[in-house]
C-alpha positions as CSV (number, residue, x, y, z in Angstrom):
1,X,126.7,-57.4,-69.5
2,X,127.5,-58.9,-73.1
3,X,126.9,-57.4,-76.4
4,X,123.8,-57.1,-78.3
5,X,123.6,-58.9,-81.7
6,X,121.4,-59.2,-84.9
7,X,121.6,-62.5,-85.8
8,X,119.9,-63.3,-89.7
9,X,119.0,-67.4,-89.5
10,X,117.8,-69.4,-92.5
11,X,116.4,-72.9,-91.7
12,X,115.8,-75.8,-94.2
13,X,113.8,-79.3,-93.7
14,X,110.7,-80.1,-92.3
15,X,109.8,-76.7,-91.2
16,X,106.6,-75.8,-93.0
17,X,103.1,-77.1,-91.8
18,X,104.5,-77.7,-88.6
19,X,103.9,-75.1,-86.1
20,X,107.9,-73.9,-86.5
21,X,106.9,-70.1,-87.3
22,X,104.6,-70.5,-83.9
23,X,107.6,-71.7,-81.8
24,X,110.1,-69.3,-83.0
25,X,108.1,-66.7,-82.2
26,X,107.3,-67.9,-78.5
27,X,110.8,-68.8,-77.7
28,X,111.6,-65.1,-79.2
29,X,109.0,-63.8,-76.9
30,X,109.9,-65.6,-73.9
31,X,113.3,-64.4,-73.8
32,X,112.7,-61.0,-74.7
33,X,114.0,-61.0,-78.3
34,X,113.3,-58.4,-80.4
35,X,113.1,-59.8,-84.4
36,X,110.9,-61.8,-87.3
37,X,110.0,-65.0,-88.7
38,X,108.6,-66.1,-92.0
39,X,108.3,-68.7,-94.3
40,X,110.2,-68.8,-97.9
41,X,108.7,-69.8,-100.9
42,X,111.5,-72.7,-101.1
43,X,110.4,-74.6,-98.3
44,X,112.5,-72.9,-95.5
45,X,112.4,-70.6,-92.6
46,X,114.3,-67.5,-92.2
47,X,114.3,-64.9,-88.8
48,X,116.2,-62.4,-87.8
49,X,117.1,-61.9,-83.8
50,X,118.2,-59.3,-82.1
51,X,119.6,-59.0,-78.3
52,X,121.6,-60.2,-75.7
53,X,124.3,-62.3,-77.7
54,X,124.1,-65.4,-75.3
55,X,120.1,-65.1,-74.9
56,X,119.5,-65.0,-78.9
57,X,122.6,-67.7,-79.0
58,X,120.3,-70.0,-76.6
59,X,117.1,-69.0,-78.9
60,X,118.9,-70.0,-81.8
61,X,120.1,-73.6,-80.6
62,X,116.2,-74.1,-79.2
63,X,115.5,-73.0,-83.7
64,X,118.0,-76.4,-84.7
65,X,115.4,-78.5,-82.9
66,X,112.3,-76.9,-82.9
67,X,108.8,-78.1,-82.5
68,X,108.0,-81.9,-82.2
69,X,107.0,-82.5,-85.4
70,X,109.7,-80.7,-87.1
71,X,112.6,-81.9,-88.9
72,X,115.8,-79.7,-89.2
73,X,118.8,-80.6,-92.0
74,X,120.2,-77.2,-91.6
75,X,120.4,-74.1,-90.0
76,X,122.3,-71.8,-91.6
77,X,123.6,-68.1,-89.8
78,X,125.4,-65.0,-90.6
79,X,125.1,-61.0,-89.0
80,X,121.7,-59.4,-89.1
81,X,121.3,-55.6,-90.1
82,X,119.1,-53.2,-88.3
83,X,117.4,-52.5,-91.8
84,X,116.6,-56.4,-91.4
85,X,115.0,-55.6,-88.1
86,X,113.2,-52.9,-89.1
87,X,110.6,-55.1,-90.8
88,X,109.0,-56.5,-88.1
89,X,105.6,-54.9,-87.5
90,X,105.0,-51.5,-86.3
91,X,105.3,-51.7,-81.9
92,X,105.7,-55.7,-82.3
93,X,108.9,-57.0,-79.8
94,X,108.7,-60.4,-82.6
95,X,106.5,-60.7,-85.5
96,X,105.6,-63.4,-88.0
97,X,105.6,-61.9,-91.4
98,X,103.7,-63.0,-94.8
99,X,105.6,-65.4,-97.0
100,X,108.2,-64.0,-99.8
């Protein structure tokens, strides 16, 4: 078995208006991540992943391509924290929180 991780992503381009929130979140689900997505004032994405390292690793390579009509310069990572985890909704596995 390998390690669990928090991963903390930040994801800039053509990721707004574009389903991208929607298909981090199913590609979170589908592989039983536990985390968030939102949308930044600036024009990016950011989510935080936590879980299996190679499963969220996997997720995260699926995030530098997302949805068709998506467009990703840059997608940048570093460690998560569990106080970053902790914002995800109440009983939610993956949520998609308001805008900051």
């Amino acid at each position: 078995m390998t390690a669990r991780v928090i991963l903390h992503i930040m994801v800039r381009g053509r990721v707004q208006g574009v389903g991208y929130r929607a298909f981090v979140e199913r590609e979170a689900i589908k592989r039983g991540i536990e985390g968030w997505v939102r949308n930044r004032r600036d024009g990016s994405v950011e989510a935080v992943m936590a879980g299996d390292d190679a499963v969220v690793a996997a997720a995260i390579e699926a995030c530098r391509l997302g949805p068709f009509a998506a467009r990703v310069d840059a997608l940048d990572q570093r460690p998560g924290t569990e106080a970053e985890l902790a914002l995800r909704g109440p009983g939610d596995l993956f949520s998609v929180l308001p805008t900051v």
